[in-house]
N, CA, C and O atoms as a CHARMM CRD file, in Angstrom:
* protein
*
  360
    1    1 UNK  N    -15.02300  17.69200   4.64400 PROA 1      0.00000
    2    1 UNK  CA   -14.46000  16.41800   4.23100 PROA 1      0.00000
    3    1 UNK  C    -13.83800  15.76800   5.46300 PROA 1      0.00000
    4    1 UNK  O    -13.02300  16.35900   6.17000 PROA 1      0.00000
    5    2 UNK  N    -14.25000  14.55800   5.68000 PROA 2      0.00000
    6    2 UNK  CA   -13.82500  13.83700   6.65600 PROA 2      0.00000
    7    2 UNK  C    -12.46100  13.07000   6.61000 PROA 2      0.00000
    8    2 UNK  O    -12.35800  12.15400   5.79500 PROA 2      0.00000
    9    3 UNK  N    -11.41000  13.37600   7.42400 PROA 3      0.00000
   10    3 UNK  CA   -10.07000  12.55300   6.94000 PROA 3      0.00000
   11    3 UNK  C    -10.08200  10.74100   7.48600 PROA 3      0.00000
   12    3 UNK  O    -10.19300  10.41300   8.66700 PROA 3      0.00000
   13    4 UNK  N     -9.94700   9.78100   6.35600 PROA 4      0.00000
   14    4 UNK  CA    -9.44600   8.72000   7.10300 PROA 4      0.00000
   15    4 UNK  C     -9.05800   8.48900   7.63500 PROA 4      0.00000
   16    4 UNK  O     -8.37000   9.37200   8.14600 PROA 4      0.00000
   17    5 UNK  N     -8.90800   6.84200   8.35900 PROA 5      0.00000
   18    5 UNK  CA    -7.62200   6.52000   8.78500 PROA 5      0.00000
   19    5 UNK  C     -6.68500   6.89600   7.69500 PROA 5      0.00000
   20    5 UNK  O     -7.37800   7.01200   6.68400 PROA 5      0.00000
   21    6 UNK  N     -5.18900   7.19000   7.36200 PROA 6      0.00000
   22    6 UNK  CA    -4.34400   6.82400   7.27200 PROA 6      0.00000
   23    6 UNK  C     -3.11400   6.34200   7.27400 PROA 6      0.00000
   24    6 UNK  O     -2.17100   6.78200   6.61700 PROA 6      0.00000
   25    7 UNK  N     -3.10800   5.22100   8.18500 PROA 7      0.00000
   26    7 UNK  CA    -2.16600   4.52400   8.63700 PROA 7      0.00000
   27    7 UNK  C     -1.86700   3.02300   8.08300 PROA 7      0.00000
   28    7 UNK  O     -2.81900   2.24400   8.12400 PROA 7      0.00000
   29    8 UNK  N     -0.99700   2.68900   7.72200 PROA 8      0.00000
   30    8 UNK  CA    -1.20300   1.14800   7.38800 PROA 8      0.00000
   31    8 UNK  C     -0.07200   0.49900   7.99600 PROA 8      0.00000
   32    8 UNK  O      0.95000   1.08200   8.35800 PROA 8      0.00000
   33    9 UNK  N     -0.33700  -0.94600   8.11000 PROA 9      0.00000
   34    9 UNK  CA     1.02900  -1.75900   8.61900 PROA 9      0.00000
   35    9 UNK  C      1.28300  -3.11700   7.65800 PROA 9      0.00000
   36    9 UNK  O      0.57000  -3.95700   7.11000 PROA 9      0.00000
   37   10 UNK  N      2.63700  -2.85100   7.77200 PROA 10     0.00000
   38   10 UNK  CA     3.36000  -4.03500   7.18800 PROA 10     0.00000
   39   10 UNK  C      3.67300  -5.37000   7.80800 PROA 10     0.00000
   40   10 UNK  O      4.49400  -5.24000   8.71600 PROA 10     0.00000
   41   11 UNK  N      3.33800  -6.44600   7.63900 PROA 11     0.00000
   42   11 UNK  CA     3.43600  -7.71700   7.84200 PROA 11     0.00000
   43   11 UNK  C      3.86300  -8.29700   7.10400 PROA 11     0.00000
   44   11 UNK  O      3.36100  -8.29600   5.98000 PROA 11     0.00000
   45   12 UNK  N      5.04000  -9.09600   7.40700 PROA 12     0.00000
   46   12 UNK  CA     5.71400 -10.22700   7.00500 PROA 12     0.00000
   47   12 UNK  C      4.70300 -11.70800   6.60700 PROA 12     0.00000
   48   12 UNK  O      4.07900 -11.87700   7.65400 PROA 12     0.00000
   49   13 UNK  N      4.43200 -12.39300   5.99900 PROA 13     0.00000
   50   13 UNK  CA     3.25700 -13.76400   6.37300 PROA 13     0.00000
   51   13 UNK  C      4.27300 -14.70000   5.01800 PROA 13     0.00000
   52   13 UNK  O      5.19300 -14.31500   4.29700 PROA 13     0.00000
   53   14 UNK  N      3.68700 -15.81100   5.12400 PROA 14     0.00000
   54   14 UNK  CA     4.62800 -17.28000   4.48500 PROA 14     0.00000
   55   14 UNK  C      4.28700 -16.60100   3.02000 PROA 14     0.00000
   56   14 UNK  O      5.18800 -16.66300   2.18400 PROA 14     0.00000
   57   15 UNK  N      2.46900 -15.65600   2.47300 PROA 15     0.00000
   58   15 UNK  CA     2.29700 -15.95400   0.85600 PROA 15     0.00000
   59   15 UNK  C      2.99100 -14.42000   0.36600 PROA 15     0.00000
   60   15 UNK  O      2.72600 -14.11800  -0.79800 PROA 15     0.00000
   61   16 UNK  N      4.01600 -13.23800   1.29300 PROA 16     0.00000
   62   16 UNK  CA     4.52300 -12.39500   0.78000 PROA 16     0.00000
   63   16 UNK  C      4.33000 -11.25500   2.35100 PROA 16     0.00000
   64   16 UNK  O      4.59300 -11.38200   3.54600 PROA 16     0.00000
   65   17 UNK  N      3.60300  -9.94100   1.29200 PROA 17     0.00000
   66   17 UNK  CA     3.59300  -8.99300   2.37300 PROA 17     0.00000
   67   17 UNK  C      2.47200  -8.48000   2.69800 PROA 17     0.00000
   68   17 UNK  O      2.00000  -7.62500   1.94800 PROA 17     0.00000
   69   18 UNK  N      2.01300  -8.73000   3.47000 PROA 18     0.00000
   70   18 UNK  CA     0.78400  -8.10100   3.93100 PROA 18     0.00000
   71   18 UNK  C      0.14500  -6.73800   4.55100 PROA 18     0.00000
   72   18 UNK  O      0.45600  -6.37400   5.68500 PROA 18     0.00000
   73   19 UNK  N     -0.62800  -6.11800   3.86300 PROA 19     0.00000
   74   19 UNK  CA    -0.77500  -4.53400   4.37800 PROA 19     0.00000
   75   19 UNK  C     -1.86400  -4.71400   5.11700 PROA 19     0.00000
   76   19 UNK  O     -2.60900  -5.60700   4.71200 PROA 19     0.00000
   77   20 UNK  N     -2.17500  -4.16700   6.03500 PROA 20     0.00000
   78   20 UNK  CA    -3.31800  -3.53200   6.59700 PROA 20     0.00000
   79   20 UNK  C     -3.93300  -2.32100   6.71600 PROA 20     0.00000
   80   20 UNK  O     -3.12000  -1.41700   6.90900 PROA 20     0.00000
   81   21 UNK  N     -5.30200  -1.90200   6.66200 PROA 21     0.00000
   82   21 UNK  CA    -5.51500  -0.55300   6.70400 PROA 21     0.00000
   83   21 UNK  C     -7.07000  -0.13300   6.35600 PROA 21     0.00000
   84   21 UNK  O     -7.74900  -0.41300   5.36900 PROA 21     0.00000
   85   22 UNK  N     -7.34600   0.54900   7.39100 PROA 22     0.00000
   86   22 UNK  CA    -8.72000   0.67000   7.16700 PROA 22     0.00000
   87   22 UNK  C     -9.72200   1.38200   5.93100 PROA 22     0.00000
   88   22 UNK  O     -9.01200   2.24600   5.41600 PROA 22     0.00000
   89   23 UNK  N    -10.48900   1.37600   5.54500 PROA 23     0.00000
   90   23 UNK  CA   -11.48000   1.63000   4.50300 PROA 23     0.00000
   91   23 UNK  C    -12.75500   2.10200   5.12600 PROA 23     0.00000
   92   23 UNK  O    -13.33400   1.67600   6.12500 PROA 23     0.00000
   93   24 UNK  N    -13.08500   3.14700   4.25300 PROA 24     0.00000
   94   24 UNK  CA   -14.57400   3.54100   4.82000 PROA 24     0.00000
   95   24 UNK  C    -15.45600   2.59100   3.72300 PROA 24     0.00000
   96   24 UNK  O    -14.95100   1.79700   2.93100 PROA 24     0.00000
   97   25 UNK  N    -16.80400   2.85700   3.87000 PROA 25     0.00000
   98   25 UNK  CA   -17.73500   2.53900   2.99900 PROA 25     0.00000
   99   25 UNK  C    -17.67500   2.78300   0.99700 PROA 25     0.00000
  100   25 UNK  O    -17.47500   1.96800   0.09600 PROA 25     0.00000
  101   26 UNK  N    -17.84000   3.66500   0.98800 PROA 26     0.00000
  102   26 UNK  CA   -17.70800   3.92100  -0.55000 PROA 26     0.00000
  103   26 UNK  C    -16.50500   4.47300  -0.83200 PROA 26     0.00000
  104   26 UNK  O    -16.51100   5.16400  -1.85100 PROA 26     0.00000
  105   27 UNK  N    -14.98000   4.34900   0.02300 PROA 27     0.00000
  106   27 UNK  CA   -14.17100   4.89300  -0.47100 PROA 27     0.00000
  107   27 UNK  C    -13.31900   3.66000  -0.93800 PROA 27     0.00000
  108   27 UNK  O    -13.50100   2.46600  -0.69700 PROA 27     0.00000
  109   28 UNK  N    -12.23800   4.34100  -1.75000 PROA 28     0.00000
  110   28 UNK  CA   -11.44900   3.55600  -2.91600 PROA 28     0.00000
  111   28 UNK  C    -10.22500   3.79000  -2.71100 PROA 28     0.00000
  112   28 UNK  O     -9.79900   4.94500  -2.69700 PROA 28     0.00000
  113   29 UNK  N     -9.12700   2.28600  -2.43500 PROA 29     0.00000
  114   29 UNK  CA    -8.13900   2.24600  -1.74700 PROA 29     0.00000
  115   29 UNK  C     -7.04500   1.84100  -3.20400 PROA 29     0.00000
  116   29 UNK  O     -7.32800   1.08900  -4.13700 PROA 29     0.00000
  117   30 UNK  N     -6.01300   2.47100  -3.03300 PROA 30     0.00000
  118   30 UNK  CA    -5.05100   2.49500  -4.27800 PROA 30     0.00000
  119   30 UNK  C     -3.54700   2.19200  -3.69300 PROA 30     0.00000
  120   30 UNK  O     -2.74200   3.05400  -3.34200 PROA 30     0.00000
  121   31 UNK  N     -3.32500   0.55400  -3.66600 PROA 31     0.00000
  122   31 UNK  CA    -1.87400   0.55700  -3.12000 PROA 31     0.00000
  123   31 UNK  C     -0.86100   0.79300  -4.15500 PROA 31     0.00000
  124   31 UNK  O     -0.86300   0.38600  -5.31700 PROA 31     0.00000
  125   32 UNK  N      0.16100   1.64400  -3.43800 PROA 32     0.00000
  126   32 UNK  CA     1.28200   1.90000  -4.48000 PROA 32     0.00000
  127   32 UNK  C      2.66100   1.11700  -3.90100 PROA 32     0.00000
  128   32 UNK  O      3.14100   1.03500  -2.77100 PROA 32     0.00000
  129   33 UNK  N      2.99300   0.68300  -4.97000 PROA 33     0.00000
  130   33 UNK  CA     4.58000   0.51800  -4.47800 PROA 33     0.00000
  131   33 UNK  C      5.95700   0.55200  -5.06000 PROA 33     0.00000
  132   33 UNK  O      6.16600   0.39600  -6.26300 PROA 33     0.00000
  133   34 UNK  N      6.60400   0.69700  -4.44000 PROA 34     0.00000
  134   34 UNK  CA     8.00500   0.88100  -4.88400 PROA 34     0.00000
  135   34 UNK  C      8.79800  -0.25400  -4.96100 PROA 34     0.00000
  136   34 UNK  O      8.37300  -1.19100  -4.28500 PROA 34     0.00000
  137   35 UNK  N      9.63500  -0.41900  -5.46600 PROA 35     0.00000
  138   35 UNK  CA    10.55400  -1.44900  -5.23900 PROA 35     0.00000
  139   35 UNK  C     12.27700  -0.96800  -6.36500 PROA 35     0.00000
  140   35 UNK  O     12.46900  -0.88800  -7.57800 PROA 35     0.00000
  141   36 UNK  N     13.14100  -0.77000  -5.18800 PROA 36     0.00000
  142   36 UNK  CA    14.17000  -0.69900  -5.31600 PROA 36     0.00000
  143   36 UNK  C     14.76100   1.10800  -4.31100 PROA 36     0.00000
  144   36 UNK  O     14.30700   1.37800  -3.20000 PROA 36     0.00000
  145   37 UNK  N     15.44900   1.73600  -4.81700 PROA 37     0.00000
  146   37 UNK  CA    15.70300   2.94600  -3.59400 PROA 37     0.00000
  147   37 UNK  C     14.93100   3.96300  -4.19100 PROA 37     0.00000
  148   37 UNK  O     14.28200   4.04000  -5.23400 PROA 37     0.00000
  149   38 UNK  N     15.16500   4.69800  -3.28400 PROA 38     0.00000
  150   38 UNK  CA    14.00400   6.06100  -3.65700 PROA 38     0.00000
  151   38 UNK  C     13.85200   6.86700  -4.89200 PROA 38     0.00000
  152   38 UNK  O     12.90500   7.64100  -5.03400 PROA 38     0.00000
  153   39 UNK  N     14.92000   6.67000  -5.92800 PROA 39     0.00000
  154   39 UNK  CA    14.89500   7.12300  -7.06000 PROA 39     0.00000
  155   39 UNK  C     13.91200   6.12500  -8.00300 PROA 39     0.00000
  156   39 UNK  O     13.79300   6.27700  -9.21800 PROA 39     0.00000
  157   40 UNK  N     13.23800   5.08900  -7.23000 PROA 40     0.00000
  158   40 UNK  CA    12.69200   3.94000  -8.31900 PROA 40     0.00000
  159   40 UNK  C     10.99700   4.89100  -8.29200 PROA 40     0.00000
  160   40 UNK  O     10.40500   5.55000  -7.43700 PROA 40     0.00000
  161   41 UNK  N     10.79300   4.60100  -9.33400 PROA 41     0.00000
  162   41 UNK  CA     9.02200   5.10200  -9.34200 PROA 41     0.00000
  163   41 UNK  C      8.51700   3.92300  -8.63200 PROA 41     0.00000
  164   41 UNK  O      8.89300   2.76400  -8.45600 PROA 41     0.00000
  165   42 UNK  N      7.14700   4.93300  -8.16100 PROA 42     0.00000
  166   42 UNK  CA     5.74000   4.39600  -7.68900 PROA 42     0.00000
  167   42 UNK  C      5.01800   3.76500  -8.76900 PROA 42     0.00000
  168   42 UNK  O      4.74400   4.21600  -9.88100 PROA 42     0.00000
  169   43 UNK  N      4.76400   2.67000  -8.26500 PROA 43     0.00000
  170   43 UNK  CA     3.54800   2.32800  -9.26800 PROA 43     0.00000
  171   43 UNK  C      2.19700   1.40600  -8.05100 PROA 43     0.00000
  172   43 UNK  O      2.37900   0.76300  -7.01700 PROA 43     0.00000
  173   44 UNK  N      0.80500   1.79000  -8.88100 PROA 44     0.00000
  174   44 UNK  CA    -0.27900   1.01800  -8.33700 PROA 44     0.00000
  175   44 UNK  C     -0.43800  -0.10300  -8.30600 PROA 44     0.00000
  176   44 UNK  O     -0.90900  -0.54700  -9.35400 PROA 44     0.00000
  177   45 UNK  N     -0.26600  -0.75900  -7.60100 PROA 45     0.00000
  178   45 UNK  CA    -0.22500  -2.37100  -7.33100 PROA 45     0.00000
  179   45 UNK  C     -1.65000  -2.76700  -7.49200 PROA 45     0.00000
  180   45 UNK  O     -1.73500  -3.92100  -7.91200 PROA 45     0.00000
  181   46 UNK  N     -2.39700  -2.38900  -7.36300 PROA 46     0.00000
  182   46 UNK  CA    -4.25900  -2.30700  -6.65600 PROA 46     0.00000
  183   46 UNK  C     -4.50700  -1.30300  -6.37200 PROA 46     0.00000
  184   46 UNK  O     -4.01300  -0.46100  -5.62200 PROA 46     0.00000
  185   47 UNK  N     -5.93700  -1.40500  -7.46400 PROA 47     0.00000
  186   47 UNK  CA    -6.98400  -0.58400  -7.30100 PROA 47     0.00000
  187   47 UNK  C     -8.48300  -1.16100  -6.99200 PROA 47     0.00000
  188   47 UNK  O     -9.26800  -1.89300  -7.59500 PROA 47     0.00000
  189   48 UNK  N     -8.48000  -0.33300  -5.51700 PROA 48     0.00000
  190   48 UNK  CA   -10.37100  -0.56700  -5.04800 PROA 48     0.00000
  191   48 UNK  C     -9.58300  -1.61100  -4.24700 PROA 48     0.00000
  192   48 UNK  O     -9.91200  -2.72300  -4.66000 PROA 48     0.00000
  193   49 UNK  N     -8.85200  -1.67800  -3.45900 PROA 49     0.00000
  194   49 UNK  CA    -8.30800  -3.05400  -2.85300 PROA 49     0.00000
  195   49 UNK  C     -8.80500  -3.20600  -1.08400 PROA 49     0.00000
  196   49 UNK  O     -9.07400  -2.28500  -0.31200 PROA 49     0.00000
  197   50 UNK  N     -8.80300  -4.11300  -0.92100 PROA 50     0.00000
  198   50 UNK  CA    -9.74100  -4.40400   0.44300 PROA 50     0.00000
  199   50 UNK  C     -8.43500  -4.86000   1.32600 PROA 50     0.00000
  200   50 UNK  O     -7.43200  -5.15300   0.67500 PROA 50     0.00000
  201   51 UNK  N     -8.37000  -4.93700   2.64600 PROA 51     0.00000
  202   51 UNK  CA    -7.28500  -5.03500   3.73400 PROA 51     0.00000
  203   51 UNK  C     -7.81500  -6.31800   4.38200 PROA 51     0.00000
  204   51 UNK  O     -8.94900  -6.34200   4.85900 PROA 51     0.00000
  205   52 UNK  N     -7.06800  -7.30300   4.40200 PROA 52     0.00000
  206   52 UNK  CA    -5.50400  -7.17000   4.47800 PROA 52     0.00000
  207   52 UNK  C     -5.42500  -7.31400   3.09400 PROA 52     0.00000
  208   52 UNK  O     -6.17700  -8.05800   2.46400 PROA 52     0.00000
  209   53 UNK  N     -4.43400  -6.54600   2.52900 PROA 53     0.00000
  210   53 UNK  CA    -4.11300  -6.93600   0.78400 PROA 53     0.00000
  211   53 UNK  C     -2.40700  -7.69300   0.91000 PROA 53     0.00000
  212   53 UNK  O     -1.56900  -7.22400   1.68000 PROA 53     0.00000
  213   54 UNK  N     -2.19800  -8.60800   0.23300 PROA 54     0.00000
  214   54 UNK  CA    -1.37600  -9.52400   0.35500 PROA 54     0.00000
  215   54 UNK  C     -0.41500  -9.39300  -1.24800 PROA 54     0.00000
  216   54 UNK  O     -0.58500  -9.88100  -2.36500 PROA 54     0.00000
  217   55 UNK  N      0.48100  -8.60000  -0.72800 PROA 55     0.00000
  218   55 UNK  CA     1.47100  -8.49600  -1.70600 PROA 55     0.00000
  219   55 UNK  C      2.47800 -10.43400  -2.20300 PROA 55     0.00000
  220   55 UNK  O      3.47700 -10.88900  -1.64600 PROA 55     0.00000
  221   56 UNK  N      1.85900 -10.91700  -3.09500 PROA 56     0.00000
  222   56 UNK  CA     2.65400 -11.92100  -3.74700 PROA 56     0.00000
  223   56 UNK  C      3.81600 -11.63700  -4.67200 PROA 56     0.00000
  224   56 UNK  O      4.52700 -12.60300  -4.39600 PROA 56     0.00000
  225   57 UNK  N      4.44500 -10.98900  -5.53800 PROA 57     0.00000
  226   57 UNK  CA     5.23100 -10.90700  -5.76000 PROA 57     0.00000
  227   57 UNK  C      6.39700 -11.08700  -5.23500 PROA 57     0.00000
  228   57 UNK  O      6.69000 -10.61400  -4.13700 PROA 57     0.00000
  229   58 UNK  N      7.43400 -11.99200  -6.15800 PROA 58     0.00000
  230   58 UNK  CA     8.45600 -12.72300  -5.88200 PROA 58     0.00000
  231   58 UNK  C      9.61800 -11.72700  -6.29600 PROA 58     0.00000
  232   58 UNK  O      9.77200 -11.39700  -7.47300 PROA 58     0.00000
  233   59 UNK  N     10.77200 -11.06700  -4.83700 PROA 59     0.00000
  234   59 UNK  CA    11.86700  -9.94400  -5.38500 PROA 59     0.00000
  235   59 UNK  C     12.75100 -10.66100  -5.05200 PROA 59     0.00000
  236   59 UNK  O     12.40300 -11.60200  -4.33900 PROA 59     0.00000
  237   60 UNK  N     14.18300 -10.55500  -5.38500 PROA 60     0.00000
  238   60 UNK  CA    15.63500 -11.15200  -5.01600 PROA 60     0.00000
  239   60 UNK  C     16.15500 -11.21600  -3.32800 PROA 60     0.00000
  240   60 UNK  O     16.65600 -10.12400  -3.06200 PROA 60     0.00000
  241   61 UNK  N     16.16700 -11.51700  -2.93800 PROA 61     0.00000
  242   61 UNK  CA    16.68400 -11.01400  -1.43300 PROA 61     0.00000
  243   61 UNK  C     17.65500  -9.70300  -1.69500 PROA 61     0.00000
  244   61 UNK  O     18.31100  -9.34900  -2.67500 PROA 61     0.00000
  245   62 UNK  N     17.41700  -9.04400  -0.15300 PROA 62     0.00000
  246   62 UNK  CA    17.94500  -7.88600  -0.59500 PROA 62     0.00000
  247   62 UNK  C     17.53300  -6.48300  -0.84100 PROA 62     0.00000
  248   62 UNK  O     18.01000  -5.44300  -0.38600 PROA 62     0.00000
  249   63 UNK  N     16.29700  -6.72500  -1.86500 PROA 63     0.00000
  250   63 UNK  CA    15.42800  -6.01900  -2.53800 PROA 63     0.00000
  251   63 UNK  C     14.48500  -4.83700  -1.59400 PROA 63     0.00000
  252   63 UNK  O     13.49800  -5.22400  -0.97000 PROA 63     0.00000
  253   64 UNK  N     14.78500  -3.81600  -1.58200 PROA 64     0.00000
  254   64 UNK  CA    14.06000  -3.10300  -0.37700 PROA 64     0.00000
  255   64 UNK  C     12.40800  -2.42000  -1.87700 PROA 64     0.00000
  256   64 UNK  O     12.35300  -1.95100  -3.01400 PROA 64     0.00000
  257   65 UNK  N     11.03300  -3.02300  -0.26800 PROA 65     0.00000
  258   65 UNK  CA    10.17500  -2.67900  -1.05200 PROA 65     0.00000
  259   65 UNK  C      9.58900  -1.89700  -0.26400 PROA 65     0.00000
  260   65 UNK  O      9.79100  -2.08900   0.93500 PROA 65     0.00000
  261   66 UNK  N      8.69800  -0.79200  -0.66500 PROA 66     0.00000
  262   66 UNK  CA     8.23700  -0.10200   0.08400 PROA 66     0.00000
  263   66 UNK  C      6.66000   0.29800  -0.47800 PROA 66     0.00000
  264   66 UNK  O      6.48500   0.07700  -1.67700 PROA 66     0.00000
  265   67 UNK  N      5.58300   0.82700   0.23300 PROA 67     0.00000
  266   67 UNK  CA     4.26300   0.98700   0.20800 PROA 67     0.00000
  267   67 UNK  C      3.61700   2.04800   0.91200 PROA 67     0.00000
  268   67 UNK  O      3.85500   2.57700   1.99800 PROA 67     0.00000
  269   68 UNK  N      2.54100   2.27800  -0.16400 PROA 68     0.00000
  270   68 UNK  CA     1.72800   3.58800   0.84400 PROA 68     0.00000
  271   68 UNK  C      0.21700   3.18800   0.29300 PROA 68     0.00000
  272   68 UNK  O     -0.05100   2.39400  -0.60900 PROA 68     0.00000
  273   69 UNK  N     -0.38300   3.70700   0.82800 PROA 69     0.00000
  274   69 UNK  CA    -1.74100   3.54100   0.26800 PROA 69     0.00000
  275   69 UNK  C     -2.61300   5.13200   0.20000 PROA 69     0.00000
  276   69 UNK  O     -2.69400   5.98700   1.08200 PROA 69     0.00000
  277   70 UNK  N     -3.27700   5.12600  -1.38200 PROA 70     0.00000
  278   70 UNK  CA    -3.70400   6.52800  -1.77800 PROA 70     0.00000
  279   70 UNK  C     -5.69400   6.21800  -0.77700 PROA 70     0.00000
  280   70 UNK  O     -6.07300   5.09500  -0.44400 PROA 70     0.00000
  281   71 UNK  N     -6.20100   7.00100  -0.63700 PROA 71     0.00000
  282   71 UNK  CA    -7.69700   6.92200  -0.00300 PROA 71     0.00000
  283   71 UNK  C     -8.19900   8.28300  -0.78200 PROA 71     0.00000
  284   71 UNK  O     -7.96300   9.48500  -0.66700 PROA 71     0.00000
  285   72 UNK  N     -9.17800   7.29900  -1.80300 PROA 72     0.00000
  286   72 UNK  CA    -9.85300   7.96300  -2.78400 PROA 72     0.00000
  287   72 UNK  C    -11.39500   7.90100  -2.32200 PROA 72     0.00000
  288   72 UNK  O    -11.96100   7.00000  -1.70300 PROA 72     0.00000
  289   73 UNK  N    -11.98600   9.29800  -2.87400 PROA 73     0.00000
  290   73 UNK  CA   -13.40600   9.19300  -2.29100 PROA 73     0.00000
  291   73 UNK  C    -14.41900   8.79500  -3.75600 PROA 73     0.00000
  292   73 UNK  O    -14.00100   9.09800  -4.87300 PROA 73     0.00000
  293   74 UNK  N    -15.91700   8.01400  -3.54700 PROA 74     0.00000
  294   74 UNK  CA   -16.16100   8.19400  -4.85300 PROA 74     0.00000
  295   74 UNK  C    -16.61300   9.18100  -6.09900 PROA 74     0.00000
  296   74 UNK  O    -17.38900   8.98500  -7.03400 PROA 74     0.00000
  297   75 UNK  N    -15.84400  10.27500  -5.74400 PROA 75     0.00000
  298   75 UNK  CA   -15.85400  11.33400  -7.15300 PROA 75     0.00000
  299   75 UNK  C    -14.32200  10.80800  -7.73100 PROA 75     0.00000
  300   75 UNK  O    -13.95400  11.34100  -8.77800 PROA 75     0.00000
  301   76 UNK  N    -13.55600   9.95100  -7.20500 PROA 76     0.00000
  302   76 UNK  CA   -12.41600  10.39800  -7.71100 PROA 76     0.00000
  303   76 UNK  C    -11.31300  11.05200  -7.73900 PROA 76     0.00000
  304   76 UNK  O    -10.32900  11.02900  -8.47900 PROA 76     0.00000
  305   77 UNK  N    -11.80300  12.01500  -6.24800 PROA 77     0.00000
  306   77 UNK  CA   -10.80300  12.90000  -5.61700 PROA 77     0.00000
  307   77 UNK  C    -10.05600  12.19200  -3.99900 PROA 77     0.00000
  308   77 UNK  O    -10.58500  11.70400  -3.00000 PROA 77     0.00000
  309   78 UNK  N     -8.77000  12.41900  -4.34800 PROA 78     0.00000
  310   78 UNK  CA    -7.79400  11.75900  -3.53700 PROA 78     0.00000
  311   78 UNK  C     -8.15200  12.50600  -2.39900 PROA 78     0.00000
  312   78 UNK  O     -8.22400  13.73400  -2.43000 PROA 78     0.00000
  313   79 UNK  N     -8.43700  11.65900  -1.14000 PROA 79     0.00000
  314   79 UNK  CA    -8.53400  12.23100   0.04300 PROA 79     0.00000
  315   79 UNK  C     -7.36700  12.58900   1.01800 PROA 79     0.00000
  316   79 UNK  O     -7.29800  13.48300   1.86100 PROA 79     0.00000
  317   80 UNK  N     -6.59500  11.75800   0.70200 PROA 80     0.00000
  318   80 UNK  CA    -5.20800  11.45200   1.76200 PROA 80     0.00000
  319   80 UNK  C     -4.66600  10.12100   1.39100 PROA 80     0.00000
  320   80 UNK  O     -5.12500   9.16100   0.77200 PROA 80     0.00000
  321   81 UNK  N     -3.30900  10.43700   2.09400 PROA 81     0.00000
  322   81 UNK  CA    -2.53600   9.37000   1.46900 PROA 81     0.00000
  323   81 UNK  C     -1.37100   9.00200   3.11300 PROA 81     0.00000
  324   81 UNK  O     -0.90900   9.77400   3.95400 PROA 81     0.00000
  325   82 UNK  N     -1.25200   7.21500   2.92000 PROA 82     0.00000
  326   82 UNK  CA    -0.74500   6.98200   4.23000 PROA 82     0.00000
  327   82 UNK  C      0.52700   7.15200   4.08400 PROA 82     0.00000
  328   82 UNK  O      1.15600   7.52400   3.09300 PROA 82     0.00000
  329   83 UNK  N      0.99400   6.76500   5.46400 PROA 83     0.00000
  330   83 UNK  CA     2.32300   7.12900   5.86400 PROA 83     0.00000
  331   83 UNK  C      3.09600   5.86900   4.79300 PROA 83     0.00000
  332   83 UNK  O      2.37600   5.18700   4.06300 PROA 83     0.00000
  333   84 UNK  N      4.07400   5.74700   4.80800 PROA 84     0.00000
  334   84 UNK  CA     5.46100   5.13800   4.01500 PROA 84     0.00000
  335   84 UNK  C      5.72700   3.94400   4.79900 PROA 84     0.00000
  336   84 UNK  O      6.04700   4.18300   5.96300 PROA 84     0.00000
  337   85 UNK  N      5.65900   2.24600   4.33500 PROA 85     0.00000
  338   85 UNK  CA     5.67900   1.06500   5.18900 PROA 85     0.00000
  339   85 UNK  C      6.79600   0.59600   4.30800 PROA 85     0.00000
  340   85 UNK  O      6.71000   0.63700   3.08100 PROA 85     0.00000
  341   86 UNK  N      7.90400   0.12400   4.98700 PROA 86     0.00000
  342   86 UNK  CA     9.12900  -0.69700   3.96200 PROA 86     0.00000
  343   86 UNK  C      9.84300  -1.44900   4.73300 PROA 86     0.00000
  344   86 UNK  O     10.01600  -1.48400   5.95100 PROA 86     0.00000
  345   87 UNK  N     10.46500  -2.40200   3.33800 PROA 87     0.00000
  346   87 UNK  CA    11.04500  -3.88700   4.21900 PROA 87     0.00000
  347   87 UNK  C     12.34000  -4.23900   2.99800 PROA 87     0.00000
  348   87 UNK  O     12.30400  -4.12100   1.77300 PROA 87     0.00000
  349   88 UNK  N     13.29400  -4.64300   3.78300 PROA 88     0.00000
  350   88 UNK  CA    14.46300  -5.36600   2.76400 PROA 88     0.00000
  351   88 UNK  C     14.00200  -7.00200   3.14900 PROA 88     0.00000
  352   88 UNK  O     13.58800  -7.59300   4.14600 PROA 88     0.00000
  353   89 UNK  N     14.30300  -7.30800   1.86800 PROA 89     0.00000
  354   89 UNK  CA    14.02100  -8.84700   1.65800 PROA 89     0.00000
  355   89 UNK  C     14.82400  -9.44500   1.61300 PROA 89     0.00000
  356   89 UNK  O     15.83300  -9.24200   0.93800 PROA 89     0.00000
  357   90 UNK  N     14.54700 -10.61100   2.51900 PROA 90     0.00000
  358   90 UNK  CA    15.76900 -11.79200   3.14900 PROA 90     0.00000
  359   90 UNK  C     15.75800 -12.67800   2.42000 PROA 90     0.00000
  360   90 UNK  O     16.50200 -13.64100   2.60700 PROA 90     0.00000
């Protein structure tokens, strides 16, 4: 089994937050995110999602959000999962 990239980056842009992160061919990208401190659950924002993926959702200032992205192969089995990208909102 071949490991992805998994790395992604966070960008600030005017329509929210923007992730980046590479994709192979038939694999299946699952952004998760958090929002609020580390006791808040994960949830999937997007599934099968293509880069740059552009987080729109509107949080309070303040609001610390954070993201990872799961890299699924197509059986369905999770290959790896990226590092941890987070931002408090101004």
């Amino acid at each position: 089994m071949s490991q992805p990239h998994a790395n992604i980056e966070l960008l600030l842009v005017p329509q929210g937050r923007q992730l980046n992160f590479s994709k192979e061919l038939l694999e299946i990208i699952d952004v998760c995110r958090r929002v609020g401190d580390e006791a808040a659950p994960w949830e999937i924002v997007a599934h099968n999602a293509r880069s740059p993926f552009i987080d729109t959702t509107v949080f309070p200032p303040g609001t610390v959000v954070a993201y990872y992205v799961l890299h699924v192969n197509q059986h369905g089995e999770q290959e790896t999962r990226s590092n941890v990208v987070r931002t408090t909102l101004s």
